[in-house]
PDB file of N, CA, C and O in Angstrom:
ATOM      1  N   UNK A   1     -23.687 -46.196 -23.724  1.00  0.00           N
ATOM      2  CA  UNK A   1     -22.597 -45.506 -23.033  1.00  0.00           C
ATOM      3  C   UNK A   1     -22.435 -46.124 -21.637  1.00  0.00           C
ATOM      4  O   UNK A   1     -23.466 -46.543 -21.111  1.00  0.00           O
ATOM      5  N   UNK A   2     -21.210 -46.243 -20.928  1.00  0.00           N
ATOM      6  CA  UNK A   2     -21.258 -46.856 -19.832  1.00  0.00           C
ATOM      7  C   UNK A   2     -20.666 -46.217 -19.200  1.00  0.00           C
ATOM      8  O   UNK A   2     -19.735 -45.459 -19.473  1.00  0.00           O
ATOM      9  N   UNK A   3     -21.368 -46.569 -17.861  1.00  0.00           N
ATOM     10  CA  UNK A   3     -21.104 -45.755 -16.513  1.00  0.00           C
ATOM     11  C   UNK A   3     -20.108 -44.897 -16.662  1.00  0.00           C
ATOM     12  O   UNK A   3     -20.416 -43.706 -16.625  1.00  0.00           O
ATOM     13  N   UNK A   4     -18.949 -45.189 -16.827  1.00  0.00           N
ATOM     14  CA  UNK A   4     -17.874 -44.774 -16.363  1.00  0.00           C
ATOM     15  C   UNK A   4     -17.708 -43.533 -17.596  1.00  0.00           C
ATOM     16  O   UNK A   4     -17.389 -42.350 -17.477  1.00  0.00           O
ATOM     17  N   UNK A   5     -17.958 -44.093 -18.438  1.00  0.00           N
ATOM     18  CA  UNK A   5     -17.923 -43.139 -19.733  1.00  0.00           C
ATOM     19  C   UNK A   5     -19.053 -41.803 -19.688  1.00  0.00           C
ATOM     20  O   UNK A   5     -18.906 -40.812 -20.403  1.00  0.00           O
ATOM     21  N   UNK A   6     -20.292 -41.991 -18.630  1.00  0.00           N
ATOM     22  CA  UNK A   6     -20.762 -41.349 -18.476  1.00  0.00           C
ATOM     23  C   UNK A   6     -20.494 -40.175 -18.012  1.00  0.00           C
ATOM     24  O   UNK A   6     -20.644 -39.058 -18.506  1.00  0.00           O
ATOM     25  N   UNK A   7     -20.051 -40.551 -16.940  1.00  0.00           N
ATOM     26  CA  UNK A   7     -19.708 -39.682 -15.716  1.00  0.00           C
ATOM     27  C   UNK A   7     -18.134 -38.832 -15.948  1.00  0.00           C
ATOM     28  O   UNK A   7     -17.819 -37.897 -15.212  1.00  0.00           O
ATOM     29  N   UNK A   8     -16.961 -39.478 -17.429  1.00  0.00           N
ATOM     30  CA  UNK A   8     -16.481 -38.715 -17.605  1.00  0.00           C
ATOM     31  C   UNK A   8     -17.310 -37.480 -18.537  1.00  0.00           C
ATOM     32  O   UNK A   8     -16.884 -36.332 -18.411  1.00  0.00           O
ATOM     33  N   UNK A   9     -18.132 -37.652 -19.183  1.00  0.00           N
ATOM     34  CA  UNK A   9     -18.875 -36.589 -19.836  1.00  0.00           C
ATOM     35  C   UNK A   9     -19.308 -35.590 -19.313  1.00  0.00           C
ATOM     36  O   UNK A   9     -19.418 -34.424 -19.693  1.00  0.00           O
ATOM     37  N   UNK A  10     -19.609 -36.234 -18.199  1.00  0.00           N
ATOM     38  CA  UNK A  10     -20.579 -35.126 -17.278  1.00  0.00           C
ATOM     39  C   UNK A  10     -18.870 -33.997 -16.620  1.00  0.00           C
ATOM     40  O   UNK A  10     -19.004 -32.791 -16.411  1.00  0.00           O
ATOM     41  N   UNK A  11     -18.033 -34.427 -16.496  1.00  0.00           N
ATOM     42  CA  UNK A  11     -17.263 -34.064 -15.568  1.00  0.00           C
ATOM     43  C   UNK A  11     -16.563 -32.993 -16.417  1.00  0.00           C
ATOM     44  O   UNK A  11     -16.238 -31.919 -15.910  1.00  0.00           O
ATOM     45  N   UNK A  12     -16.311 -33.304 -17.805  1.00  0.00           N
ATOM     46  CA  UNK A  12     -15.838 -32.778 -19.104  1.00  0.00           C
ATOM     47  C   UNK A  12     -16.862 -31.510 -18.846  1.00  0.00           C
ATOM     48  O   UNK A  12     -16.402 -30.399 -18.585  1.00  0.00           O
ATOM     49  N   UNK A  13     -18.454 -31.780 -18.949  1.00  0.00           N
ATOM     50  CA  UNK A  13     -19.203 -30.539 -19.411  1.00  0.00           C
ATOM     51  C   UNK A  13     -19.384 -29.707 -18.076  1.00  0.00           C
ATOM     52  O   UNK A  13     -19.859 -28.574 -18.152  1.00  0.00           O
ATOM     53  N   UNK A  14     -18.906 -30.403 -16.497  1.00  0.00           N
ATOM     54  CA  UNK A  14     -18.592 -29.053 -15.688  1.00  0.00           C
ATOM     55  C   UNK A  14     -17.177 -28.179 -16.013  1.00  0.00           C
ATOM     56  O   UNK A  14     -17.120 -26.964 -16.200  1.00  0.00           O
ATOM     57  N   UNK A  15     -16.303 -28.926 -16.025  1.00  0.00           N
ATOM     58  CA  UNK A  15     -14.826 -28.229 -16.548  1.00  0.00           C
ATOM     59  C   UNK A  15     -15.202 -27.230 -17.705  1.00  0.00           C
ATOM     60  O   UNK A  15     -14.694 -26.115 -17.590  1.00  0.00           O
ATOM     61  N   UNK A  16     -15.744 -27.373 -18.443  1.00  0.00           N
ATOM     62  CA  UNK A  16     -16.313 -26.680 -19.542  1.00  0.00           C
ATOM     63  C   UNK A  16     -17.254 -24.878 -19.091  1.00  0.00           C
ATOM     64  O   UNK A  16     -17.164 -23.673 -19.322  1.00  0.00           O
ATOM     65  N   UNK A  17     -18.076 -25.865 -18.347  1.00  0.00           N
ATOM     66  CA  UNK A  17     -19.090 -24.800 -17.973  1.00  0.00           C
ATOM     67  C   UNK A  17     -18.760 -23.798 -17.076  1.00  0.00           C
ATOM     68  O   UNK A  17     -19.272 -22.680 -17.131  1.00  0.00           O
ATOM     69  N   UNK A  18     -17.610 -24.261 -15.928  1.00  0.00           N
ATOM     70  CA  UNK A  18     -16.915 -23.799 -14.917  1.00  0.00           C
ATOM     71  C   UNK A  18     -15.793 -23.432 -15.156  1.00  0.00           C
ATOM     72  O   UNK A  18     -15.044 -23.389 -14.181  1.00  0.00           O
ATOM     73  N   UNK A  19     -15.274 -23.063 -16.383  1.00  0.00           N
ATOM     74  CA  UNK A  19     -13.536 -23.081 -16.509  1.00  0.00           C
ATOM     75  C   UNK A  19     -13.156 -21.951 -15.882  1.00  0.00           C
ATOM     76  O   UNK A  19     -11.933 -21.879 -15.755  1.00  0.00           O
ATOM     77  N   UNK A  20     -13.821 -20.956 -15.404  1.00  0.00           N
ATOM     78  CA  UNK A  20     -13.433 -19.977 -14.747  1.00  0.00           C
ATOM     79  C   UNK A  20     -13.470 -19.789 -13.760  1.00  0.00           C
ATOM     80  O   UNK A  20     -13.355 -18.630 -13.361  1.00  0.00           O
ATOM     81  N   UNK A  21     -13.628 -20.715 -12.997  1.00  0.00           N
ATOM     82  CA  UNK A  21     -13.935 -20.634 -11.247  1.00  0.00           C
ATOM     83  C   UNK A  21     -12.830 -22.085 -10.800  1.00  0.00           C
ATOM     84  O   UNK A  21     -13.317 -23.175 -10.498  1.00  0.00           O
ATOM     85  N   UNK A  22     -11.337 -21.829 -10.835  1.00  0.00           N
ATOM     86  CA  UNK A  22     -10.559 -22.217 -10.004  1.00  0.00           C
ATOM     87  C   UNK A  22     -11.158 -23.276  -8.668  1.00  0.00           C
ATOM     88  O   UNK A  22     -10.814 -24.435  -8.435  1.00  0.00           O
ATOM     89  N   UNK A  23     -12.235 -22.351  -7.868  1.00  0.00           N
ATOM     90  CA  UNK A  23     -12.712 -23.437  -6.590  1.00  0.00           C
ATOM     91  C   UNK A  23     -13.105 -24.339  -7.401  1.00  0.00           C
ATOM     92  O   UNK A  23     -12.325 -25.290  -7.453  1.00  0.00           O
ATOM     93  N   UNK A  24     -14.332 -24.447  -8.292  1.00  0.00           N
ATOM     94  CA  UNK A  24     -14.974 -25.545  -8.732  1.00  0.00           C
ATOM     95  C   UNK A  24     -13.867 -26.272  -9.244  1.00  0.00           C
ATOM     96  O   UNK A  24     -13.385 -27.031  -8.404  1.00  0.00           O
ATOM     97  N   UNK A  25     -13.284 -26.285 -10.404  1.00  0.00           N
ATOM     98  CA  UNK A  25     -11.896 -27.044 -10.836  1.00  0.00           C
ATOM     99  C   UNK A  25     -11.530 -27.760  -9.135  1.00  0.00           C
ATOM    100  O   UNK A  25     -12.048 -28.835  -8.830  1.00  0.00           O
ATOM    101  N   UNK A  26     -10.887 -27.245  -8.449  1.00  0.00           N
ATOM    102  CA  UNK A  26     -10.787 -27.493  -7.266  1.00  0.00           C
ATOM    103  C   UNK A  26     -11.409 -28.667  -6.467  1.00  0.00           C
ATOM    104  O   UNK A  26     -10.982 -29.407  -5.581  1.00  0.00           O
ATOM    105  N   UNK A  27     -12.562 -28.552  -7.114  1.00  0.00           N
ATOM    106  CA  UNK A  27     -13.923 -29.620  -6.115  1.00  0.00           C
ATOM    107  C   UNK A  27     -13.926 -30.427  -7.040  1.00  0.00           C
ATOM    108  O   UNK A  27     -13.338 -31.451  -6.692  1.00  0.00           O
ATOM    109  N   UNK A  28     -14.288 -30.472  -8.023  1.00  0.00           N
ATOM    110  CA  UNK A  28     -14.057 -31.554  -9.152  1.00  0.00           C
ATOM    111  C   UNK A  28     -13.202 -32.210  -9.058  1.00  0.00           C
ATOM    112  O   UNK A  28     -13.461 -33.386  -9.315  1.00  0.00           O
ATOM    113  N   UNK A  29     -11.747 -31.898  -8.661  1.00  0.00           N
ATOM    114  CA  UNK A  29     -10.663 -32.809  -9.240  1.00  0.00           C
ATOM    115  C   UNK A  29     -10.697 -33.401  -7.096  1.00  0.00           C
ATOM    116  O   UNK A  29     -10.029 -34.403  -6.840  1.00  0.00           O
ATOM    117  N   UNK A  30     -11.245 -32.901  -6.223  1.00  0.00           N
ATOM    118  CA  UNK A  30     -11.303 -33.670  -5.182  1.00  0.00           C
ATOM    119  C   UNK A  30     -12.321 -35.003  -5.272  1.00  0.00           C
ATOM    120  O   UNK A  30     -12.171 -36.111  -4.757  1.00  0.00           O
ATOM    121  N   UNK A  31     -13.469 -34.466  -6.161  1.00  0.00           N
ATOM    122  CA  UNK A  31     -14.558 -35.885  -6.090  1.00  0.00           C
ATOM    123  C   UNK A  31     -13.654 -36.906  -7.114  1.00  0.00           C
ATOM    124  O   UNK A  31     -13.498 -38.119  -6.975  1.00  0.00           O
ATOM    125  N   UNK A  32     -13.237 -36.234  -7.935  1.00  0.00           N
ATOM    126  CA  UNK A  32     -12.586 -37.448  -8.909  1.00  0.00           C
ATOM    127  C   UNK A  32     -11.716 -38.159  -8.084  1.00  0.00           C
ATOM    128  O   UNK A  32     -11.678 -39.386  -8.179  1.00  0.00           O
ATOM    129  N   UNK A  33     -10.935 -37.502  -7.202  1.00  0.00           N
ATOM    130  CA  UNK A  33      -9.771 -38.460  -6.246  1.00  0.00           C
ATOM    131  C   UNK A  33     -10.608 -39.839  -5.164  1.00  0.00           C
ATOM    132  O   UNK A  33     -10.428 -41.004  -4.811  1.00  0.00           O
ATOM    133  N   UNK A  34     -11.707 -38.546  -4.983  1.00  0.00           N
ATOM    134  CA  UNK A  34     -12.621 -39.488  -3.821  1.00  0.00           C
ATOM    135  C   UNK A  34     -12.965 -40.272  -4.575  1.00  0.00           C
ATOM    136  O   UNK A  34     -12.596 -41.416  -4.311  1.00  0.00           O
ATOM    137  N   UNK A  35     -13.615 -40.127  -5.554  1.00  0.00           N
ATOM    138  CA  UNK A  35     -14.296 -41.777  -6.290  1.00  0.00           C
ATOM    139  C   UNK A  35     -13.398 -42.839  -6.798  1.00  0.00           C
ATOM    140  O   UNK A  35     -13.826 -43.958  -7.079  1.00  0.00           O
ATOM    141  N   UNK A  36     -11.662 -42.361  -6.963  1.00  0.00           N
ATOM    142  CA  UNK A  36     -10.733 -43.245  -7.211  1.00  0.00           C
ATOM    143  C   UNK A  36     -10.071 -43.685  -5.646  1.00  0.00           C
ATOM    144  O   UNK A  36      -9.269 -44.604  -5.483  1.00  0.00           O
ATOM    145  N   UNK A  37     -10.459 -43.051  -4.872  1.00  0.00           N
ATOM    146  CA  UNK A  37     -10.085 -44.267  -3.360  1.00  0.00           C
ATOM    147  C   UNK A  37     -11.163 -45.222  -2.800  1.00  0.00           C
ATOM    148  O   UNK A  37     -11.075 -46.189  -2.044  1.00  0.00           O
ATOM    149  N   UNK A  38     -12.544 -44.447  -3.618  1.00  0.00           N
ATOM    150  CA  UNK A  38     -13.522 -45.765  -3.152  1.00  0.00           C
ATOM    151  C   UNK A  38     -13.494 -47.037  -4.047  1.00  0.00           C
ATOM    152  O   UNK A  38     -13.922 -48.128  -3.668  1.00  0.00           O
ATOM    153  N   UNK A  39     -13.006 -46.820  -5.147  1.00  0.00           N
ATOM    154  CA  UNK A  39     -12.841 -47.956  -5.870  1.00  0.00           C
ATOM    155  C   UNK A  39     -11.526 -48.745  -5.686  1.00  0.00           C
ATOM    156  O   UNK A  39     -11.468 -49.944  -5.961  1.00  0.00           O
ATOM    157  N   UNK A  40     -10.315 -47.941  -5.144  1.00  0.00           N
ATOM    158  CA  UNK A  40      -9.148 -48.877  -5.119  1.00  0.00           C
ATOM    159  C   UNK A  40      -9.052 -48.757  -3.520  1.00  0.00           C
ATOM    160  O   UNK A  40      -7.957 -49.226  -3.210  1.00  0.00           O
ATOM    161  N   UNK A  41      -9.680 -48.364  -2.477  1.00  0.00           N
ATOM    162  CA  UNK A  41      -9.777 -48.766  -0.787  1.00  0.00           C
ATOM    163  C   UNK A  41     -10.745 -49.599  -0.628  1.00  0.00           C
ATOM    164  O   UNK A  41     -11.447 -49.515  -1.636  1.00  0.00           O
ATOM    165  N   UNK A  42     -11.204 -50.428   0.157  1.00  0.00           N
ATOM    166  CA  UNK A  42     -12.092 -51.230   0.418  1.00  0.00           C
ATOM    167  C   UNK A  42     -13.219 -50.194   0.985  1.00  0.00           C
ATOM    168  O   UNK A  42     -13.068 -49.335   1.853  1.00  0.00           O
ATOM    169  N   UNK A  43     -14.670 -50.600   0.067  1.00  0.00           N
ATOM    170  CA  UNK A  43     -15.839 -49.480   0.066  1.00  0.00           C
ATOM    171  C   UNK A  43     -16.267 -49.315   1.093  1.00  0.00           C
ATOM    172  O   UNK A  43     -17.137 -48.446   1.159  1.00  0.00           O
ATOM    173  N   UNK A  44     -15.920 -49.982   2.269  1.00  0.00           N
ATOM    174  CA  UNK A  44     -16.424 -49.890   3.382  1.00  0.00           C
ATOM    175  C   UNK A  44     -14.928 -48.902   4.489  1.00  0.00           C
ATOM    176  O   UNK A  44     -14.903 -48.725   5.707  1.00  0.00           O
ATOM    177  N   UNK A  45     -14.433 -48.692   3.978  1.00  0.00           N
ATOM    178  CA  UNK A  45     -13.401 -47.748   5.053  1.00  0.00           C
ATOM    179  C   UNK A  45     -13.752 -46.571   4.615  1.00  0.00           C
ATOM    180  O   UNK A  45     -14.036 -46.367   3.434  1.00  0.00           O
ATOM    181  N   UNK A  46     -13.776 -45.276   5.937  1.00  0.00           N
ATOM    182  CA  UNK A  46     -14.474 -44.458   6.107  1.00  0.00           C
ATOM    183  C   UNK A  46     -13.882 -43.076   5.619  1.00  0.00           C
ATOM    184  O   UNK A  46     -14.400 -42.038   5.210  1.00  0.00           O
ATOM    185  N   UNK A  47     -12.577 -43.493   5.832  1.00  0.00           N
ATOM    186  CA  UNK A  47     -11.316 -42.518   5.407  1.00  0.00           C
ATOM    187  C   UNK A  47     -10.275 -42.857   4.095  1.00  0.00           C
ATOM    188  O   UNK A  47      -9.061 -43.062   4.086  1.00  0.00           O
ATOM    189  N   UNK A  48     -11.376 -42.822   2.886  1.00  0.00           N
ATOM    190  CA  UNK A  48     -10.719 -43.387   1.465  1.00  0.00           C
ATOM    191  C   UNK A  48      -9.554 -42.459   1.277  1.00  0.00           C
ATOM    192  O   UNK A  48      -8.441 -42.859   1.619  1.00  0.00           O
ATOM    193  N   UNK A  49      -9.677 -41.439   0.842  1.00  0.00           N
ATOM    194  CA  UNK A  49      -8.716 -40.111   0.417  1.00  0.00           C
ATOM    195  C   UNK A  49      -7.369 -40.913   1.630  1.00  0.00           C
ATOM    196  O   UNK A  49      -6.380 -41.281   0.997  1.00  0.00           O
ATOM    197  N   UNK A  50      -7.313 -41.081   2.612  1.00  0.00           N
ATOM    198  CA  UNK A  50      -5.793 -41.186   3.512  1.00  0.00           C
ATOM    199  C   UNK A  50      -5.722 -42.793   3.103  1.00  0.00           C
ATOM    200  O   UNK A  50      -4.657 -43.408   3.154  1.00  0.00           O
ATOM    201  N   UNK A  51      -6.590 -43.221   2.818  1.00  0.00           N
ATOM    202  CA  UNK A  51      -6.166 -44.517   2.423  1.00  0.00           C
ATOM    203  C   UNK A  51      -5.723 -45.065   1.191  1.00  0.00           C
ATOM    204  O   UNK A  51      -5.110 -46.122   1.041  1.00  0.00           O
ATOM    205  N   UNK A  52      -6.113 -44.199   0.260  1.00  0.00           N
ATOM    206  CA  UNK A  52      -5.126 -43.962  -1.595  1.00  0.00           C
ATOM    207  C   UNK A  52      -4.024 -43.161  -1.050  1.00  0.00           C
ATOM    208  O   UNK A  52      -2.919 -43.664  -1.252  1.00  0.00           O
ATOM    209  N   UNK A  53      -4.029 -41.898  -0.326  1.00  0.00           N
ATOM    210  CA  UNK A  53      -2.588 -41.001  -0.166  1.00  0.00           C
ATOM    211  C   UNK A  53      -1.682 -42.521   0.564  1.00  0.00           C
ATOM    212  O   UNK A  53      -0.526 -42.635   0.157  1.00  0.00           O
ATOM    213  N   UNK A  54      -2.109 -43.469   1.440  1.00  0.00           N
ATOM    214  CA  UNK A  54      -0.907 -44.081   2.331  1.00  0.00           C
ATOM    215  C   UNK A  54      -0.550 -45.222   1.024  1.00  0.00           C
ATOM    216  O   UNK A  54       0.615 -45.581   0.858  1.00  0.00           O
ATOM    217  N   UNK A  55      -1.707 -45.759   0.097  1.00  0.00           N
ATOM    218  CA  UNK A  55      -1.130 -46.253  -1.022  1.00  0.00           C
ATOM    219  C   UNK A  55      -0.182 -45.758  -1.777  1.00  0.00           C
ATOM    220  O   UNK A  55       0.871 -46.246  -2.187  1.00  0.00           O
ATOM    221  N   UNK A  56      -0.763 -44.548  -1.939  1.00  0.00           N
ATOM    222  CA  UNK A  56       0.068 -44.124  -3.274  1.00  0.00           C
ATOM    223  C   UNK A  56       1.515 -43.413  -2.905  1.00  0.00           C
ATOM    224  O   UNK A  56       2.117 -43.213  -3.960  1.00  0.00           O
ATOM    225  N   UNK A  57       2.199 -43.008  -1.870  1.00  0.00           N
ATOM    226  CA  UNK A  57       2.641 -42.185  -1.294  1.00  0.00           C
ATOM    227  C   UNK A  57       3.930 -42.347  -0.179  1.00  0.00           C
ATOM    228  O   UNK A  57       5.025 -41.890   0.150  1.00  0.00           O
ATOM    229  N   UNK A  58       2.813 -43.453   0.152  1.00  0.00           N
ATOM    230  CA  UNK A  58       3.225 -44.432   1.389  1.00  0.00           C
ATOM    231  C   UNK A  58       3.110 -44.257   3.066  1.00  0.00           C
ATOM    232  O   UNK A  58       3.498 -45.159   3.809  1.00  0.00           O
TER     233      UNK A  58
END
């Protein structure tokens, strides 16, 4: 299984475990954003999240 495939599993069996708590849903779908601006911002900028929103957004 690979990485990436991992970590959607894991993310699947909090949504699962948590489906009733709105905050968590909430926090989940913020780390998922955060781990998609560290991979498409350069890993070293400090402020990923404003740096995918000025990508994506403008």
């Amino acid at each position: 299984m690979t990485q990436n495939a991992t970590f959607q599993t894991r993310v699947l069996r909090a949504r699962e475990t948590y489906a009733e708590s709105d905050l968590v849903n909430q926090m989940i779908d913020f780390i998922l954003v955060e781990k998609v601006a560290a991979i498409v911002c350069h890993p070293h900028h400090r402020r990923g999240f404003d740096c995918l929103r000025r990508r994506l957004w403008g």
